[in-house]
C-alpha positions as CSV (number, residue, x, y, z in Angstrom):
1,X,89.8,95.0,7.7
2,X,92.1,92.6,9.4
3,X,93.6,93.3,12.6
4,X,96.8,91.9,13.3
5,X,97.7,90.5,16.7
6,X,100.8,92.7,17.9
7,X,102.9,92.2,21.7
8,X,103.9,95.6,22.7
9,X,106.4,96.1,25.9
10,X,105.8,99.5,27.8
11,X,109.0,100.4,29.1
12,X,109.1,103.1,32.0
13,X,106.6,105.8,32.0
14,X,104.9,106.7,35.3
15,X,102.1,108.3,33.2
16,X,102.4,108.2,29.9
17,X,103.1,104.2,30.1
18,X,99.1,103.9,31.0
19,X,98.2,106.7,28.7
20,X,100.1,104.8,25.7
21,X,98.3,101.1,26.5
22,X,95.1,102.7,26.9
23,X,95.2,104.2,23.5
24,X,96.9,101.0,22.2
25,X,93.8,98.9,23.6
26,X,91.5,101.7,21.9
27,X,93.4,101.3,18.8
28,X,93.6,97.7,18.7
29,X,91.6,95.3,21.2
30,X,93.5,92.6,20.2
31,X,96.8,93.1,21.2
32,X,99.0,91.9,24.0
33,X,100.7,94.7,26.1
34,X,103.0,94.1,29.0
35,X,104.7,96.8,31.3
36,X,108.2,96.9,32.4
37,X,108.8,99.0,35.8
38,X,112.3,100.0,36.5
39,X,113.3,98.7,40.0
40,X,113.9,101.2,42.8
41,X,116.6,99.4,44.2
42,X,120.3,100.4,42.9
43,X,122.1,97.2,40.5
C-alpha cells in the first residue's frame, strides 16, 4: 500500500506536540511535520 506524502503543522503542545509527531513519524515516515511555538512575549 501507497503512502501518501502529508505536511502536518503542530500547533502548541509542550508535550503532547512531540508525543503527536513521534507517533505521526511511526505512522508514516514519509511525512513532513513542522512545529509552531507560541511566543512568550505579549503582541
Amino acid at each position: 500500500m501507497e503512502k501518501n506524502k502529508i505536511k502536518v503543522v503542530i500547533v502548541g503542545g509542550v508535550a503532547v506536540g512531540p508525543k503527536t509527531a513521534a507517533r505521526l513519524r511511526r505512522l508514516n515516515p514519509e511525512a513532513e511535520i513542522f512545529f509552531n511555538k507560541p511566543r512568550k512575549e505579549k503582541v
